[in-house]
C-alpha positions in Angstrom: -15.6 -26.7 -3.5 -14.2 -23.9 -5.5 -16.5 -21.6 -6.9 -16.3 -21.3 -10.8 -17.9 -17.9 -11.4 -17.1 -14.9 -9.0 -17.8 -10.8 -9.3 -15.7 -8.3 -8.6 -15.4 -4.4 -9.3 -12.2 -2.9 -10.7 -11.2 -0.6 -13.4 -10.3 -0.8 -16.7 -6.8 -0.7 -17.3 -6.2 -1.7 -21.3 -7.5 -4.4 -23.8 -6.1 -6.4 -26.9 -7.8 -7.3 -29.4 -7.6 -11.0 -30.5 -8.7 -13.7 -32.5 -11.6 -12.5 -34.9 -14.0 -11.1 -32.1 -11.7 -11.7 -29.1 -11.0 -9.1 -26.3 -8.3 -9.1 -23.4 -8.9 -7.2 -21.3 -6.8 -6.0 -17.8 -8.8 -4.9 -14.7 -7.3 -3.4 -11.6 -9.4 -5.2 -9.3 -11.3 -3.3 -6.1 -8.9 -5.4 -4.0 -5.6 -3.7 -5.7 -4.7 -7.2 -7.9 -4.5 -7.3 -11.4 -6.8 -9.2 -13.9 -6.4 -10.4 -17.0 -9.6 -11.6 -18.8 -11.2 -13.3 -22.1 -14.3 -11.4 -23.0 -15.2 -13.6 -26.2 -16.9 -11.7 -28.8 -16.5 -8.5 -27.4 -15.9 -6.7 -30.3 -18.5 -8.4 -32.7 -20.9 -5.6 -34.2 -23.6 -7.2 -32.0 -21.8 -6.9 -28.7 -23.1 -5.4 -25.8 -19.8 -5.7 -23.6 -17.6 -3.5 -25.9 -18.9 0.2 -24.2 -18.0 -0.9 -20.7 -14.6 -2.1 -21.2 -12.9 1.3 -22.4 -10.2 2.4 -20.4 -10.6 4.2 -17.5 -13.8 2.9 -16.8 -15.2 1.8 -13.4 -17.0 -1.7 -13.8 -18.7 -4.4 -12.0 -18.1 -7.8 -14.3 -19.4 -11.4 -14.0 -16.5 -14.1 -14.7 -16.2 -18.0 -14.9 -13.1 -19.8 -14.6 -10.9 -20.7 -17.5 -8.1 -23.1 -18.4 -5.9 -20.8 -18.6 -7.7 -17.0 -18.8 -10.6 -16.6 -16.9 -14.0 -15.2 -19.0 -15.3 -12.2 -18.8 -19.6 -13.2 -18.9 -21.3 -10.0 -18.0 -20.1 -6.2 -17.4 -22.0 -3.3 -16.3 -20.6 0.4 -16.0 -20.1 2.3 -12.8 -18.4 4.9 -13.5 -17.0 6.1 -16.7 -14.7 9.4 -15.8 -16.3 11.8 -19.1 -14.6 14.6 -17.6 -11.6 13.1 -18.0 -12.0 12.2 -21.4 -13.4 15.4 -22.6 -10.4 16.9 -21.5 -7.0 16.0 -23.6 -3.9 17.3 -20.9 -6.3 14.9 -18.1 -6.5 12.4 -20.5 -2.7 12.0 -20.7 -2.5 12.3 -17.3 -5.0 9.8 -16.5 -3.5 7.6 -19.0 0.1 7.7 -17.7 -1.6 6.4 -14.0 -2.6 3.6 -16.2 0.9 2.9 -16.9 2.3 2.9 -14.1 -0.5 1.6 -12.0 -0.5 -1.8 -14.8 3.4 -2.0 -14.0 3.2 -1.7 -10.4 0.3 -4.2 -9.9 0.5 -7.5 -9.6 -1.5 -10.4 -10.9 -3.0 -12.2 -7.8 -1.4 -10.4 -5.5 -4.2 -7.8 -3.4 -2.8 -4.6 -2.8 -6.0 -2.4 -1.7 -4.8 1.1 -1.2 -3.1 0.6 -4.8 -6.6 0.6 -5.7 -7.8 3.1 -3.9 -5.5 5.4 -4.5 -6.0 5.1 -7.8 -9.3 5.3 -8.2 -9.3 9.0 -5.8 -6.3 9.6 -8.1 -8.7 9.4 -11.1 -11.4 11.1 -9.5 -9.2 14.2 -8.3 -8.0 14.3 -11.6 -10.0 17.2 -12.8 -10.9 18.6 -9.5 -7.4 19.8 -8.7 -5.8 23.0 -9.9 -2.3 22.0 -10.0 -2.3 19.0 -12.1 1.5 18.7 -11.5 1.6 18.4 -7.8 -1.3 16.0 -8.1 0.8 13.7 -10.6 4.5 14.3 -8.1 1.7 13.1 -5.0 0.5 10.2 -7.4 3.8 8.8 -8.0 5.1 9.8 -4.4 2.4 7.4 -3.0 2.5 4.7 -5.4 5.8 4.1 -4.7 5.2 4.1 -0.7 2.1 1.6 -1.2 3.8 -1.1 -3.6 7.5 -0.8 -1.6 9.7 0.9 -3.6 10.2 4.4 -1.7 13.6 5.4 -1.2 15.1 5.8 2.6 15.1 9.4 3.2 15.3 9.2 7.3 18.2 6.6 7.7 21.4 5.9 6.5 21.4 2.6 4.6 25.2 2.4 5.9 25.0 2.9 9.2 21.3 2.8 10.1 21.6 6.0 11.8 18.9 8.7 11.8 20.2 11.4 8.9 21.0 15.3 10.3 19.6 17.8 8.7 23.0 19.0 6.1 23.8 18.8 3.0 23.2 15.7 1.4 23.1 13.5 -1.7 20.9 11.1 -2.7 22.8 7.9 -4.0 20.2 5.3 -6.5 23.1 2.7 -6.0 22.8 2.3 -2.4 18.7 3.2 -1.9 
């Protein structure tokens, strides 16, 4: 039998408003998958939810199995990155991971070190000095962990190993 309530941790990604109290809201899940969810009456004046699902915020949520959605029943803060949003420039920053992490994810599909590297990403965020090698390594590894790095050792012609010369990088052939 198929349980129909589950928990999970993740981190909020983004939310939409809908309906007159509505919330969807998208988690990256501890596991790397993405997760869209109802939270009914989130934004009523009453609502106790609302507070913990602000992006970039580290959560541990109760849900139940929809038709469709599933429904978000309880949430609980972890961790809610201040420094980061104290801080504008790390705000952006931390906001463009968001981006590209809710691109590259996909719904259902578990991808832990997407997670993880995310969440050290966030975390090293206003730790590091360079901010711009720390986004290059972000992106660098994202696109190692979800498959999209480019070859850079072997010739997608020939398959053989490259020499160290003067080369080109071609985005038609990879």
């Amino acid at each position: 039998m198929v349980a129909r309530t589950y928990r999970t941790e993740g981190i909020v990604l983004r939310s939409f408003p809908t309906g007159e109290g509505g919330l969807i809201v998208a988690f990256l899940q501890s596991d790397g998958a993405k997760l869209r969810a109802m939270a009914w009456g989130a934004r009523k004046l009453t609502s106790r939810k609302i507070g913990h699902l602000e992006p970039l915020t580290r959560v541990e949520a109760s849900f139940s199995k929809g038709r469709g959605m599933d429904n978000l029943t309880q949430v609980q803060s972890v961790e809610a990155f201040n420094d980061i949003k104290k801080d504008l420039v790390a705000t952006a920053r931390a906001l463009y991971y968001v981006e590209l992490v809710d691109a590259f994810a996909v719904e259902e599909y578990a991808n832990p070190p997407l997670y993880k590297l995310f969440h050290s990403a966030l975390r090293d965020l206003v730790n590091d000095q360079d901010l711009n090698i720390a986004m290059v390594h972000f992106q660098w590894h994202l696109l190692r962990i979800c498959g999209f790095m480019p070859e850079l050792y072997i010739c997608v012609e020939c398959q053989q190993m490259i020499a160290p010369c003067n080369h080109r990088f071609s985005i038609e052939l990879g």
